[in-house]
LUMKEBA-19143 format. One record per residue (C-alpha): residue in one letter; y, z, x. Coordinates in pm, whole numbers, plus 32768, in hexadecimal, padded with zeros to 4 digits. Each point is the difference from the previous one (the first is absolute). Example, Ala and Ser with C-alpha at 12.3 -4.5 7.8 and 13.67 -1.06 7.14 Angstrom:
2
A7E3E830C84CE S81587FBE8089 
end
This chain:
504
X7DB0D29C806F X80E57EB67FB9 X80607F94814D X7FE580FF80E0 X7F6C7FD2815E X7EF5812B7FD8 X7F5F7F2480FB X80E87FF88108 X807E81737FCB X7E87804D8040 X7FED7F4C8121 X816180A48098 X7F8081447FD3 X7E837F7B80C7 X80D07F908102 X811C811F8022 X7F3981607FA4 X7EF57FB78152 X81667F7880D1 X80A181797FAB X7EB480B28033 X80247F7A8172 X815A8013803F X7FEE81427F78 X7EED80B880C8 X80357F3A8140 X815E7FB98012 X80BB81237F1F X7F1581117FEA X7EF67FD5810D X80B97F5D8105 X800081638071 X7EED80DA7FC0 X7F3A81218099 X7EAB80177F9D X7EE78139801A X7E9D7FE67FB1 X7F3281348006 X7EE27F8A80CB X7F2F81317FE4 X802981707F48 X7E9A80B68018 X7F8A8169802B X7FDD806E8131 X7E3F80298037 X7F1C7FE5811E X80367E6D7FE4 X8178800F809E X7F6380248163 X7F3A7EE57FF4 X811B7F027F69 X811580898107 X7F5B80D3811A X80D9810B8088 X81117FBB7F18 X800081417F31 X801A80B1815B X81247EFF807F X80AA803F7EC0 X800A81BD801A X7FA480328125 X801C81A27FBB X7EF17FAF7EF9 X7EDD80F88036 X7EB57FC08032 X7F9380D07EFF X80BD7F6B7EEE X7FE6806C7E9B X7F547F1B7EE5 X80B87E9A800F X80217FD37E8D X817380217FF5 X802F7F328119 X803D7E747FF3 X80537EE880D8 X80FC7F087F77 X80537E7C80AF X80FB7F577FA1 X808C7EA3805C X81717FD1801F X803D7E917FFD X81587EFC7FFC X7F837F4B7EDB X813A7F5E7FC9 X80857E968087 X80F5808080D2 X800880EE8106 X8062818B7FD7 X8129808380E8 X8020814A8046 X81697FDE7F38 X7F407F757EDA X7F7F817E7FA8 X80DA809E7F25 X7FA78176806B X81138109802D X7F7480848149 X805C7F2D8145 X7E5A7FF98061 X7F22802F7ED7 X7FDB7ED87F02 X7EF9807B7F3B X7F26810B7F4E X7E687FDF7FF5 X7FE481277EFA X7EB880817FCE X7FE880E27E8E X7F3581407FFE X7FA07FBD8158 X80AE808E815C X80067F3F8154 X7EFC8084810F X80207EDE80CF X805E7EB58072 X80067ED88099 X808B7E958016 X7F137F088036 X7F9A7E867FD8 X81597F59807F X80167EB37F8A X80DC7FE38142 X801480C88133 X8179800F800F X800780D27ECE X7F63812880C7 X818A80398075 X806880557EAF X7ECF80AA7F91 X7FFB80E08138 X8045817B7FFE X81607FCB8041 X80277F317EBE X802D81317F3C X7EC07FCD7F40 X7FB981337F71 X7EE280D47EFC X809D81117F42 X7FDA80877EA4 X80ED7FE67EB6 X800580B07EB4 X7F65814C8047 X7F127F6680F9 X7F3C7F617EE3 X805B7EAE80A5 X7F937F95812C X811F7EED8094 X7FDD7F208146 X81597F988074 X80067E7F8067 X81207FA480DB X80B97EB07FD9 X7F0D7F1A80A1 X80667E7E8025 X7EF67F3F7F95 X7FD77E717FD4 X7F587F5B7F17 X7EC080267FE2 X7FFE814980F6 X7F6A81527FA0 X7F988114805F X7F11811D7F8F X802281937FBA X7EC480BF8038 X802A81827F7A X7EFB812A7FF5 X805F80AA7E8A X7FBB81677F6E X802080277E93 X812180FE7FB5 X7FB780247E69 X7F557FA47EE4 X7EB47F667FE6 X7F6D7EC57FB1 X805A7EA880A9 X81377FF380C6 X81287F187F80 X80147EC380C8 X810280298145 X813E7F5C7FC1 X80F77F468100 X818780477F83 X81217F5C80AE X81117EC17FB2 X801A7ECE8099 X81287F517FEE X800C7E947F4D X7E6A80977FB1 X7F2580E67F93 X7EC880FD8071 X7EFD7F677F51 X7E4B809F7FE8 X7F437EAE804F X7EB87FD77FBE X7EE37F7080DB X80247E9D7FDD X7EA17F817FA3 X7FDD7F4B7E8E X81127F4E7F48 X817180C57FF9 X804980947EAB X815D7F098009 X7F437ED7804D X7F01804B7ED3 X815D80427F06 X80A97EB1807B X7E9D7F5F7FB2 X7FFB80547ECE X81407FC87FD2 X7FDE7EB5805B X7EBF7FDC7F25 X80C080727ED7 X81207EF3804F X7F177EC78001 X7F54805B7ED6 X813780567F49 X806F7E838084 X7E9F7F767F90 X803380BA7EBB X81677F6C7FC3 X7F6B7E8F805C X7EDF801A7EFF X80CB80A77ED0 X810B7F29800A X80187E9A7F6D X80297EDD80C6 X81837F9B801F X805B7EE67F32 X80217EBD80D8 X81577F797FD6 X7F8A7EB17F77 X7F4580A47EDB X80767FBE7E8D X7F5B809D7EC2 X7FD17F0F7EED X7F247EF67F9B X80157E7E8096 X7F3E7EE87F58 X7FF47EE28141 X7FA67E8B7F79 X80087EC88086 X7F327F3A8118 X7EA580397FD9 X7FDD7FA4816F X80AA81078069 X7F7280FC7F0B X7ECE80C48107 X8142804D80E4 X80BA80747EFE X7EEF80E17F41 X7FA780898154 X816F80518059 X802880A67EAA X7ED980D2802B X80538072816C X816380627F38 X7F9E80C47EF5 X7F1180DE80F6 X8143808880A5 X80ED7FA67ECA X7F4780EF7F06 X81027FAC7EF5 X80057EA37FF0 X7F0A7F457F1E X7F937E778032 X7FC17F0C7EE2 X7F827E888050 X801F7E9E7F77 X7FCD7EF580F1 X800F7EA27F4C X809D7F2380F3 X814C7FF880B1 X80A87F3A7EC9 X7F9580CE7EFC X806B814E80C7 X81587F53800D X801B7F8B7E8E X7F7881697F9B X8103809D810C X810C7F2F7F71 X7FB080497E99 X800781648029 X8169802580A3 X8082812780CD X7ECB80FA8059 X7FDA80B3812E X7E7C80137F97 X7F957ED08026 X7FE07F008127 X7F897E9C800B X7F3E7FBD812F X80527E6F8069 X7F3C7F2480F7 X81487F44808B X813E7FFB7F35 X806580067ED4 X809B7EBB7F3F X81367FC47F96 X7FB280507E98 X801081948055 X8187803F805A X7FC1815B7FBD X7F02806D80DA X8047807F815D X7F0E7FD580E5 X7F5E80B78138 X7F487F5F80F5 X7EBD80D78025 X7F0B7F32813F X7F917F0C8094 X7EC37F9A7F68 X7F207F0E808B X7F347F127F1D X7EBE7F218055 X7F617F017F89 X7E7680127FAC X7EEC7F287F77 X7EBF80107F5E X7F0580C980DA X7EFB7EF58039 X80FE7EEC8057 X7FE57FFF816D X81887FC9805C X80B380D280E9 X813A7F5B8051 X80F17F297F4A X814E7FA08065 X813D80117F41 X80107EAB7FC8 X7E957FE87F85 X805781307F04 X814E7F2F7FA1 X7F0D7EF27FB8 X7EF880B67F40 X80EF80987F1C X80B67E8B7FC2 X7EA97F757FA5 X800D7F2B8129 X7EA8807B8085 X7EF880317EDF X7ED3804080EE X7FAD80DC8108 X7F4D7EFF80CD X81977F9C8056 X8044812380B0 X7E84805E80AC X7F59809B7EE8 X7EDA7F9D7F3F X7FF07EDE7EDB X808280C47EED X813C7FCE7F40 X811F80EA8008 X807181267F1A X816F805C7FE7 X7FF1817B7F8E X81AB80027FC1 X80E481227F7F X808C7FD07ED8 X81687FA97FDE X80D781318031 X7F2380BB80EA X80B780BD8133 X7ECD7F7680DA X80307E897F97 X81698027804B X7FC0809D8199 X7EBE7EBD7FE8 X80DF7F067FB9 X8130806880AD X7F1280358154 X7F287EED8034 X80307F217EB1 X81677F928057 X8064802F7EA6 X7F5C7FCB7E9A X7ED57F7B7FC1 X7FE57EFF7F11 X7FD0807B7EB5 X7E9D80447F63 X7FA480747EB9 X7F6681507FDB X7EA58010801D X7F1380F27FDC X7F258079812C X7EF6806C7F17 X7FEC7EA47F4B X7FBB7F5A812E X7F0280C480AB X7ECD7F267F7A X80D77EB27FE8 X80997F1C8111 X815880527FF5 X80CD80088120 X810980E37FCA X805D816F7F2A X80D58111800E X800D81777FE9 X80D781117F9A X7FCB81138106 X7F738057812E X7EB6806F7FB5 X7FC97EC07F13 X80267F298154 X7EF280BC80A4 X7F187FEA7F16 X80547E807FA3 X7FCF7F8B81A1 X7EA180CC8004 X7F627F5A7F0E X806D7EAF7FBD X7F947F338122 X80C77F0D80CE X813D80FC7FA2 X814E806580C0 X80D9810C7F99 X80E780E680A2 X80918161801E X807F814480A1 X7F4D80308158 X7F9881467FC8 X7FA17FF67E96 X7F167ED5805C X7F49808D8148 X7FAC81447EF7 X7F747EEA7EEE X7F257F81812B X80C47EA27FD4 X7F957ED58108 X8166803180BE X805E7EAC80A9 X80C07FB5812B X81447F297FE8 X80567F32813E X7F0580B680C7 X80C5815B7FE2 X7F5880E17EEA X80B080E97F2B X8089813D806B X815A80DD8024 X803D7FB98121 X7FB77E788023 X80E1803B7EE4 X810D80BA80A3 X80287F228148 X7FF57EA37F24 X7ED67F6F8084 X7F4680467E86 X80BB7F627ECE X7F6C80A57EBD X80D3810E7FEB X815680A87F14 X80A2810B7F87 X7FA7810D7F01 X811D80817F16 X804C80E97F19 X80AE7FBE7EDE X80EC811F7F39 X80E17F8E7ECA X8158807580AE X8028810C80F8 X7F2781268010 X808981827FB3 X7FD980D18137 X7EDC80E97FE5 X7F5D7F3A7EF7 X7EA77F908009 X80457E728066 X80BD80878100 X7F0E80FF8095 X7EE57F388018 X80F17ED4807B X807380E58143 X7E6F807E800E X7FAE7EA4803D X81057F7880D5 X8085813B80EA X7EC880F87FCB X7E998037801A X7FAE7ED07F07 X80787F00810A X7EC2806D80BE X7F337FA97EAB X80AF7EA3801E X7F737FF18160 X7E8D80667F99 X7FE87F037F21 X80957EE780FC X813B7FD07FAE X813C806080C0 X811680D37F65 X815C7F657FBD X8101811780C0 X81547F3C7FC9 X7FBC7EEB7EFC X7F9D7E868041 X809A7EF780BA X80C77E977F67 X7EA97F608023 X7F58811A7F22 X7F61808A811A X7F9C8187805B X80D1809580C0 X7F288121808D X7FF1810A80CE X7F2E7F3B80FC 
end
């Protein structure tokens, strides 16, 4: 169906068929209308006596006592009701004759008696009285019996009733049902029906109704979910900062689930080697370096967008004991100016420097946060070589290396991402009394903290699939992924100082 609103057309015509049904029989059509019910049309048998005593004799009184066999006789009550919602004027009948406004015609039947009774209001007795020019006489041959109704006013809601005495005057069989004939004007003479159950329209706009929602239901299921305006078909490989990699594999994911044509490929090494490879590569709007902090001055090329505010932490070995260190103590661990924990409140055991090695995105934000600048230079060494020796220092290349390096080497310090390290089940540490979070992070009082970028080589095509997943994770749904994981999104860029500047 393309784009067409099926939808909406559906629910115009829900909304405007039941609005014309009502206008239509209450305001054009039934604002005036004359209803009749036949009440009662039975044989005339011994029972008549006993459901309206003395009314055969009321209704002829020349009727002899000796009358013949009642089988072609029949008594006949009908209602004669305003069933309209406005009232009927005597003007508003539409009869040639000055008195009589309508016709209670009676087929194969003649008119022995009758009589008005039941008035919904005693003031309709002076239009219903002999002088009214009501009238029985007989049409076609005197094969149809007709009661001559004059032009009675009647309110709404007001009625009245015709009682008649009836003699068959041909054929056999059942009689045809009486019929009221007249006009009304703005109207129409209507045969009602006794109003117990559910009314035949209300049952058709039901179903009506029924038919609409299920057509709408129908539409909603069938057709595919609109494309969000932030999807891109294509495949993106994301490297880069292995610190930042769970946010990023976890933004992907939530992506592709409501992206079905885009397709995710992985390789996170570290921040530098996402940059050389990003470099390296040139122009290509599928791939993205992911950087903790930013980028050098060896990578002219690259343009950069700042992603969050990620908070780091710094953790120790699990059966150390320390809680709290201040940034002056870390300053001083780091320089090799304290080599034992008993210097800072922990137990006689010396200390482990578990380091990034050079290039990392999370030793840059380290450094640059609570460091001051560069440490002094170490060679590389080997976390693994030193596990069973009584080294004092290594370093690692990711993330998930650092973990594993603090838990089991004892007397060790490390760092990381916040979130990343609460999930490993790290020893998280206080610094200065405050301990890590967003916002300690946000308001200053916590000092562990930078920016995540994202690194393209040039300027991104519109519509490609850098760009799509860039505006997913900056302006869309992915900025909430950002917050699950503890970060807070970037809306317009970072500060001179490097800093967030977020929505909060």
């Amino acid at each position: 169906m393309g784009d067409f609103p099926i939808d909406t057309v559906l629910a115009v015509i829900g909304l405007v068929v039941p609005v014309g049904a009502f206008l239509w029989e209450f305001v054009f059509v039934g604002r005036r209308r004359l209803g009749y019910r036949v009440q009662m049309d039975t044989p005339v048998t011994g029972e008549i006596e006993s459901v309206f005593p003395g009314a055969l004799a009321r209704l002829h009184p020349d009727l002899p006592a000796n009358t013949p066999d009642l089988r072609d006789y029949s008594v006949v009550l009908v209602r004669i009701e305003n069933s309209g919602s406005t009232a009927i004027g005597v003007a508003d009948y539409l009869a040639p004759t000055a008195r009589i406004g309508l016709h209670l015609r009676f087929p194969r039947r003649r008119v022995v008696g009758m009589a008005v009774t039941e008035l919904s209001d005693p003031d309709l007795a002076e239009s219903l009285g002999p002088a009214s020019g009501i009238a029985v006489r007989e049409d076609t041959d005197g094969r149809i019996g007709v009661i001559d109704l004059p032009k009675v006013p009647l309110a709404r809601g007001d009625h009245y009733k015709i009682l008649a005495i009836l003699q068959r005057s041909g054929g056999s069989g059942e009689y045809p049902a009486p019929v009221l004939l007249g006009r009304i004007r703005g109207g129409r003479v209507v045969e009602t029906r006794s109003r117990t159950g559910v009314p035949r329209v209300m049952v058709v706009l039901t179903g009506f109704l029924v038919a609409v929602i299920v057509a709408q239901f129908a539409v909603a299921v069938l057709r595919p979910d609109p494309t969000p305006l932030d999807c891109a078909t294509g495949k993106l490989t994301l490297i880069g900062s292995s610190a930042f990699e769970p946010v990023i594999r976890d933004a992907a994911a939530q992506y592709e689930k409501r992206c079905t044509g885009a397709e995710f490929a992985f390789d996170f090494a570290g921040t530098e080697r996402g940059l050389d490879r990003l470099a390296e590569a040139g122009p290509d709007a599928g791939l993205l370096a992911i950087s903790d902090g930013e980028k050098g001055p060896g990578y002219p090329a690259l343009r950069p967008r700042p992603l969050a505010l990620a908070v780091f932490a710094m953790f120790v070995h699990p059966e150390l004991g320390v809680a709290d260190l201040t940034v002056e103590q870390v300053r001083d661990l780091y320089a090799g100016r304290i080599t034992n924990w008993r210097e800072v409140g922990g137990p006689d055991l010396p200390v482990v420097l578990i380091d990034r090695t050079p290039g990392s995105g999370t030793r840059v934000i380290f450094e640059d946060a609570l460091f001051g600048g560069e440490q002094p230079a170490r060679p590389h060494r080997s976390c693994t070589a030193i596990k069973d020796t009584e080294g004092t220092f290594c370093d690692v290349p990711v993330t998930r290396e650092m973990h594993k390096a603090v838990r089991e080497i004892p007397g060790a310090i490390g760092y990381g991402e916040l979130a990343e390290s609460n999930r490993a089940g790290m020893r998280v540490i206080a610094l200065d009394g405050v301990a890590p979070g967003r916002e300690a992070a946000l308001d200053g009082s916590y000092p562990f903290h930078g920016v995540e970028y994202a690194y393209s080589h040039g300027d991104l095509p519109v519509g490609s699939p850098a760009a799509g997943f860039l505006h997913y994770l900056t302006a869309g749904l992915g900025a909430e992924v950002l917050r699950a994981h503890g970060n807070e999104p970037c809306v317009s860029g970072s500060d001179a100082r490097g800093h967030c500047a977020s929505g909060s």
